[in-house]
DSSP file (Angstrom, degrees, kcal/mol; ACC not computed):
  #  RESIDUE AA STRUCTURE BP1 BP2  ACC     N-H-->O    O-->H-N    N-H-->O    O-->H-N    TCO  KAPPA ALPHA  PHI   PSI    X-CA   Y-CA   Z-CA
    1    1 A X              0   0    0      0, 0.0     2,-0.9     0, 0.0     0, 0.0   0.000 360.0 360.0 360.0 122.7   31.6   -8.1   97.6
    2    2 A X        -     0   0    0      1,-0.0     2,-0.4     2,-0.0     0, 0.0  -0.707 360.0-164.0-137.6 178.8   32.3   -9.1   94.8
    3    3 A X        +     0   0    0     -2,-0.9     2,-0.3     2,-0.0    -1,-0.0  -0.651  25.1 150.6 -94.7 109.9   35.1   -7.8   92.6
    4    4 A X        -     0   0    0     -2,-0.4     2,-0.3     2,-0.0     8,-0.0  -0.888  36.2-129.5-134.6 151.5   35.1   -8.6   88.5
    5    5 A X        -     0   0    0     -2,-0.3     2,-0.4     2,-0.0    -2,-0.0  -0.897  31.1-177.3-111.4 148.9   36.2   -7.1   85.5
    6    6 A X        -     0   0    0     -2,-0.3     2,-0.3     4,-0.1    15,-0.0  -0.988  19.2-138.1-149.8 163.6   34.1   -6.8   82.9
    7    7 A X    >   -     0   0    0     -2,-0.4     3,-1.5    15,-0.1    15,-0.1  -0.974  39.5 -86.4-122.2 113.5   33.7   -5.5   79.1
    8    8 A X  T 3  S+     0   0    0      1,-0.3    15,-0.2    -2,-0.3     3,-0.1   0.419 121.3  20.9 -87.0 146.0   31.0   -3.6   77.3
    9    9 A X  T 3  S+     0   0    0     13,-2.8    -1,-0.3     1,-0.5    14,-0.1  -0.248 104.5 104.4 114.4 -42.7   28.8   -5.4   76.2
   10   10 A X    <   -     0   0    0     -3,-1.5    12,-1.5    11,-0.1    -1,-0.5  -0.072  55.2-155.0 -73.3 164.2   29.7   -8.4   78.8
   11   11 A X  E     -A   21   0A   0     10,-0.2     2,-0.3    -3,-0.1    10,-0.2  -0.965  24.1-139.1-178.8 164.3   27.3   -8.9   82.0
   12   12 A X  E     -A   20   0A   0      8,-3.5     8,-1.9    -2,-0.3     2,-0.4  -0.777  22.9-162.7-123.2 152.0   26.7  -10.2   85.8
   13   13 A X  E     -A   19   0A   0     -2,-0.3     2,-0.4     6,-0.2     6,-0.2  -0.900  10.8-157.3-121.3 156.1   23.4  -12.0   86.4
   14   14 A X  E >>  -A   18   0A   0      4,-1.4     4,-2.0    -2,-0.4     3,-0.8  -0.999  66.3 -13.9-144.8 141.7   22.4  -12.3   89.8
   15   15 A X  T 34 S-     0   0    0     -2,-0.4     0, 0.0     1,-0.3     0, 0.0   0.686 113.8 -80.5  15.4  36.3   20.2  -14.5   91.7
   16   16 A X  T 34 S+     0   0    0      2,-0.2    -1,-0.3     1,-0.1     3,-0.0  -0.004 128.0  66.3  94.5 -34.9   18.9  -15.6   87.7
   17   17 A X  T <4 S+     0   0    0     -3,-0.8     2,-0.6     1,-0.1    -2,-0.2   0.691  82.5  71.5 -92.1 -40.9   16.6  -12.5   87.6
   18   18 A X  E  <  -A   14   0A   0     -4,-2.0    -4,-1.4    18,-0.2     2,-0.3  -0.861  56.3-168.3-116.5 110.1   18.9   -9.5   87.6
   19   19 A X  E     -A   13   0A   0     -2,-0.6    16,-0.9    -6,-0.2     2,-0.5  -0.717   3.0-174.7 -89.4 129.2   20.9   -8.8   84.6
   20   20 A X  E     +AB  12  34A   0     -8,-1.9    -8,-3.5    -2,-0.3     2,-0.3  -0.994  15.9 178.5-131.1 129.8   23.8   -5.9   85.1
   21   21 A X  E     -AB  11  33A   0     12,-1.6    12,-0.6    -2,-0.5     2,-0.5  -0.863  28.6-130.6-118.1 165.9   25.4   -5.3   81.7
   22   22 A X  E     + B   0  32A   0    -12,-1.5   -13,-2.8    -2,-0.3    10,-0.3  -0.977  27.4 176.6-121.0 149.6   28.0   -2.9   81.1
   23   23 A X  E     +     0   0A   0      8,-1.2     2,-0.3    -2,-0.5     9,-0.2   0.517  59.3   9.7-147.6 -35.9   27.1   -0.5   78.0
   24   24 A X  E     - B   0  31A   0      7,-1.2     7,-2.4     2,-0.0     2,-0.9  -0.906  48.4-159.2-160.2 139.9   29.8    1.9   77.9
   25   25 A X  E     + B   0  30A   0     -2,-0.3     2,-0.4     5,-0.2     5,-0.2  -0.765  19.0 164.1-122.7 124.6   33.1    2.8   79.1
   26   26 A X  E >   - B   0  29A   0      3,-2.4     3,-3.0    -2,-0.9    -2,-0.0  -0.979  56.9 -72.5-142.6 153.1   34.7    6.5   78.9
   27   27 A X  T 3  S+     0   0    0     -2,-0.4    -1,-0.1     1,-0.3     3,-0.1   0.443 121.4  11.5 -15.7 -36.8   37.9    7.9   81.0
   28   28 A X  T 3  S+     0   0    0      1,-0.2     2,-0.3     0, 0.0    -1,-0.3   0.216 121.7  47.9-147.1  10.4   36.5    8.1   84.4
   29   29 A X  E <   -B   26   0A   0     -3,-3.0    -3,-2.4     2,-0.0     2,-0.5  -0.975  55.9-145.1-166.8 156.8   33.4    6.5   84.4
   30   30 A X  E     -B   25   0A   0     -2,-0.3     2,-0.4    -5,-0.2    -5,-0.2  -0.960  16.6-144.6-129.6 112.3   31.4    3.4   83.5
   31   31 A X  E     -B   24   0A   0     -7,-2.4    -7,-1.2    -2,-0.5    -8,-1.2  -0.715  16.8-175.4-106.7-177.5   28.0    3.0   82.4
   32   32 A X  E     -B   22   0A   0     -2,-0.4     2,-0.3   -10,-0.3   -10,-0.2  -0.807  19.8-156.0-133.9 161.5   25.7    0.4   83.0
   33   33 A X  E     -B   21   0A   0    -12,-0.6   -12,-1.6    -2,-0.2     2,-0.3  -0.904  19.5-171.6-125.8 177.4   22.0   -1.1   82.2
   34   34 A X  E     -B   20   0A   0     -2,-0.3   -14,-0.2   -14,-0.2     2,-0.1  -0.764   5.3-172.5-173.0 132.3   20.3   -3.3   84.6
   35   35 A X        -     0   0    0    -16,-0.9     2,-0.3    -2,-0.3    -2,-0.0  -0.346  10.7-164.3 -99.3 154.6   17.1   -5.3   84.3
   36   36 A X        -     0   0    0    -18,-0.2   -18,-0.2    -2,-0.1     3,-0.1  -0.971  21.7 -80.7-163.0-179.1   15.4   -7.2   86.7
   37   37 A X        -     0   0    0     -2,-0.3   -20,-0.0     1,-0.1   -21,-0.0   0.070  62.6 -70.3 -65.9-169.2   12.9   -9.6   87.4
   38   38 A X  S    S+     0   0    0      1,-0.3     2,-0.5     3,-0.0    -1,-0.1  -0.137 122.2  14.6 -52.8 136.8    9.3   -9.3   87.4
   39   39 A X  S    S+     0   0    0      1,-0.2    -1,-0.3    -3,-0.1    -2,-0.1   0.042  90.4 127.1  77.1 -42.6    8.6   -7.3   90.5
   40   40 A X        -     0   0    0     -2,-0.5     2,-0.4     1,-0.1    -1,-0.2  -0.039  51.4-139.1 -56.6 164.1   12.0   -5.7   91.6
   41   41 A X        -     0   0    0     -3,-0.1     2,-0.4     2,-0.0    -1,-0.1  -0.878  16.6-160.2-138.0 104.0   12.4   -2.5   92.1
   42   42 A X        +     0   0    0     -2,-0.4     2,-0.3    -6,-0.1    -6,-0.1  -0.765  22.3 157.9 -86.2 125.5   15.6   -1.3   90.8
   43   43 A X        -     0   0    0     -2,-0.4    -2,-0.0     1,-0.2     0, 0.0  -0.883  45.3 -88.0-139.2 179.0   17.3    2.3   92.1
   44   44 A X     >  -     0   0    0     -2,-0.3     4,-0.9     1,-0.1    -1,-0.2   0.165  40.5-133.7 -57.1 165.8   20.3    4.7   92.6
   45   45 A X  H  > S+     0   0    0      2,-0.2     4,-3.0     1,-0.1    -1,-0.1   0.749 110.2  59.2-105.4  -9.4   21.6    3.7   95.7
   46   46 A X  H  > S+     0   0    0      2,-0.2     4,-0.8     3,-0.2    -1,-0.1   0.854 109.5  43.0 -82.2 -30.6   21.7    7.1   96.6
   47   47 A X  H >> S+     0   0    0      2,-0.2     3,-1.4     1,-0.2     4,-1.1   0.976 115.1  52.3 -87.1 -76.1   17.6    7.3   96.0
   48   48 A X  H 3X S+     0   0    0     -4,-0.9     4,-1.4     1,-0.2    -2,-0.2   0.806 109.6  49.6 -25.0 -41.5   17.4    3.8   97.9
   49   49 A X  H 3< S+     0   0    0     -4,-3.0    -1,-0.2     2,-0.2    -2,-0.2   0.899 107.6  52.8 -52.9 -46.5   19.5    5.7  100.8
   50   50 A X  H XX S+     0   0    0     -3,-1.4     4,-2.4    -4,-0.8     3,-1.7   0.923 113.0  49.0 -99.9 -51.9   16.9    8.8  100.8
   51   51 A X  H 3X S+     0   0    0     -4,-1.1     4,-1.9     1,-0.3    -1,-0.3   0.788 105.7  50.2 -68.3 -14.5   14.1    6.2  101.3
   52   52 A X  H 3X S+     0   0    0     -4,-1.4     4,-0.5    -5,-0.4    -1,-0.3   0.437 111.7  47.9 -85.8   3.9   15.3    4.3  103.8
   53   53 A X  H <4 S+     0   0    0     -3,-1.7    -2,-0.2     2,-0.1     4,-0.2   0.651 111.4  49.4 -84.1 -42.6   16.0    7.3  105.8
   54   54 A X  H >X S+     0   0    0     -4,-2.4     4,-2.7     2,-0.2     3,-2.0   0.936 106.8  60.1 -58.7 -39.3   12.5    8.9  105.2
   55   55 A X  H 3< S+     0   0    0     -4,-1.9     4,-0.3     1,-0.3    -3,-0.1   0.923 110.8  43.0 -33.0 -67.1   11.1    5.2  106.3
   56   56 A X  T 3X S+     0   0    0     -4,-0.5     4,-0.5     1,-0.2    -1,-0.3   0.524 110.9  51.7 -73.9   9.5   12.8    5.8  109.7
   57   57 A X  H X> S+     0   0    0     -3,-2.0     4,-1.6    -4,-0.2     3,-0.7   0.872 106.6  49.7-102.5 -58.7   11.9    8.9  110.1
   58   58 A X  H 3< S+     0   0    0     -4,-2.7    -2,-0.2     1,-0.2    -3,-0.2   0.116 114.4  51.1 -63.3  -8.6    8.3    8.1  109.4
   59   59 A X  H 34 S+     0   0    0     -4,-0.3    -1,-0.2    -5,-0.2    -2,-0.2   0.677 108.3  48.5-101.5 -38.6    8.7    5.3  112.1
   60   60 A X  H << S+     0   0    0     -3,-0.7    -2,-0.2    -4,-0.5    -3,-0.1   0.893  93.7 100.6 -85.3 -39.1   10.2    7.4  114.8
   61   61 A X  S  < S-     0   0    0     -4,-1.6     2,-0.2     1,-0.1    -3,-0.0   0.121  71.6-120.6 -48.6 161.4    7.5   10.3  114.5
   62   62 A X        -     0   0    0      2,-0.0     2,-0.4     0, 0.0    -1,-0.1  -0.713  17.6-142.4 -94.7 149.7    4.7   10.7  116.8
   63   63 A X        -     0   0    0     -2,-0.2     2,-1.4     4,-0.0     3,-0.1  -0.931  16.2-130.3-114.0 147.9    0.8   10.5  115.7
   64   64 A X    >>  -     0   0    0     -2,-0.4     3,-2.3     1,-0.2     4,-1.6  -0.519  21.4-156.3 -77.0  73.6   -1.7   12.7  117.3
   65   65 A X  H 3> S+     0   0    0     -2,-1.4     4,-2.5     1,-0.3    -1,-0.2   0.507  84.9  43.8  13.2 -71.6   -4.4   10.1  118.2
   66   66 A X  H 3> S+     0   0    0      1,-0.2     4,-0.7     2,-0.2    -1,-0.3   0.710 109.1  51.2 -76.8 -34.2   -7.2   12.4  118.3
   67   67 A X  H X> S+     0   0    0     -3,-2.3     4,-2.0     2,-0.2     3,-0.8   0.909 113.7  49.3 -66.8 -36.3   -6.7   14.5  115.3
   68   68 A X  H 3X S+     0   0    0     -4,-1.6     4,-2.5     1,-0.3    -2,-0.2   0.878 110.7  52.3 -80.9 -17.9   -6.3   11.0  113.4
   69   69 A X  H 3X S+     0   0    0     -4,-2.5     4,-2.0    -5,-0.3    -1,-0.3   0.899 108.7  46.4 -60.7 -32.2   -9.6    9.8  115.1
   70   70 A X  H <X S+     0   0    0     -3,-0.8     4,-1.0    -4,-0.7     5,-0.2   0.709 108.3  59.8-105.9 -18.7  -11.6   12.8  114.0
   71   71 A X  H  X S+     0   0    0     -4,-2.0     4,-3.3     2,-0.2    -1,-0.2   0.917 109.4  43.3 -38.0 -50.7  -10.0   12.1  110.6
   72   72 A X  H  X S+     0   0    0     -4,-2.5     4,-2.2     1,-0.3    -2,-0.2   0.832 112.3  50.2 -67.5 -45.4  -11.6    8.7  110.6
   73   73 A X  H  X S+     0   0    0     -4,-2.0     4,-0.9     2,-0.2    -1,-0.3   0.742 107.8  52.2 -78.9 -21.7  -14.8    9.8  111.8
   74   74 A X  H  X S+     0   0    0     -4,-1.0     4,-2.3     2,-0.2    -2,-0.2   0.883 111.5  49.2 -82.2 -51.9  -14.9   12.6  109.1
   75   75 A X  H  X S+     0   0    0     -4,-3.3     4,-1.9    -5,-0.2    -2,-0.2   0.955 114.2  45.2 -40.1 -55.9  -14.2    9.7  106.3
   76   76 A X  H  X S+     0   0    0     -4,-2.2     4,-3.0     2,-0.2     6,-0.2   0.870 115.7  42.9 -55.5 -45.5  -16.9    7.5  107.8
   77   77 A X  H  <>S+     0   0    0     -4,-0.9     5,-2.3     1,-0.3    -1,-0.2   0.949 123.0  43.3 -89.4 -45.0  -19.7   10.6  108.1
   78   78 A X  H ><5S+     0   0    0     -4,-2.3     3,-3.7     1,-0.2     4,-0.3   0.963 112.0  53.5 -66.9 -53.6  -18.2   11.7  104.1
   79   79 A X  H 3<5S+     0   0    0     -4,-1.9    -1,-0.2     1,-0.4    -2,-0.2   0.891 109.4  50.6 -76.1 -55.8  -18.3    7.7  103.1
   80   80 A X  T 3<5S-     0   0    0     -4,-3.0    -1,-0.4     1,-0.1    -2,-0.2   0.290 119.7-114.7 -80.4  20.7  -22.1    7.9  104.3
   81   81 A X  T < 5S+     0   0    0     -3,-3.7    -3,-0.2     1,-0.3    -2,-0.2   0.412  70.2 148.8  75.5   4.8  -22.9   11.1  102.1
   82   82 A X      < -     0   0    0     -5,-2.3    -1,-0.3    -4,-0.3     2,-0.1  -0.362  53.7-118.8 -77.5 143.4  -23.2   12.6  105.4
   83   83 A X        -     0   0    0     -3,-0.1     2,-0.4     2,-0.0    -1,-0.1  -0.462  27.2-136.6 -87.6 177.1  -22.0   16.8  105.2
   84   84 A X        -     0   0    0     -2,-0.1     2,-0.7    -7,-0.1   -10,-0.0  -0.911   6.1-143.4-119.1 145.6  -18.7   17.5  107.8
   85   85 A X        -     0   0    0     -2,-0.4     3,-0.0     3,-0.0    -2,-0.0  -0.956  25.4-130.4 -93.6 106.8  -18.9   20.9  110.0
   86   86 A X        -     0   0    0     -2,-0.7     2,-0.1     1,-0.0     3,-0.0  -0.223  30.0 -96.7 -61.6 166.3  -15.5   21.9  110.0
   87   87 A X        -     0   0    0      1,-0.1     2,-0.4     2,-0.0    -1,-0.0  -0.241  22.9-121.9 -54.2 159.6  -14.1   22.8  113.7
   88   88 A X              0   0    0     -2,-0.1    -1,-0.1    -3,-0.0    -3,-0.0  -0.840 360.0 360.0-134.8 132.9  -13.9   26.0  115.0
   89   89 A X              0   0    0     -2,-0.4    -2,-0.0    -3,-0.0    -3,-0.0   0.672 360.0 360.0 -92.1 360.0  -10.3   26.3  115.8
């Protein structure tokens, strides 16, 4: 990691693309802006944390096979104007 001091107005670039400037400084906290290139996807880390936890989440679950087949087949039959009979539960 690394460790810098820095002064507002004053700024990090990182791998040419990513600009971190620092914008204001008050007692107990620092703020920042930060740019990046074309494509990036800049976030909170906290929000970056919450997707990468839904991600595994969404990895570990199980799918019901047969319900997502009869999905498929009801997309296909709708795609071909065709009407869907709903199931009788």
């Amino acid at each position: 990691m690394l460790m810098i001091s820095r002064r507002v107005g004053e700024r990090i670039v990182i791998d040419g693309d990513i600009e971190v400037v620092v914008t204001e400084i008050r007692r107990r906290s620092v703020r920042i802006g930060v740019t990046g290139g074309e494509g990036k996807v800049i976030v909170r880390g906290e929000v970056h944390d919450a997707i990468v936890a839904a991600n595994q989440r969404a990895a570990a679950s199980t799918v019901d096979e047969s319900a997502l087949e009869r999905l498929f087949e009801d997309a296909t039959h709708a795609a071909a104007g065709e009407s869907i009979e709903p199931e009788a539960p």
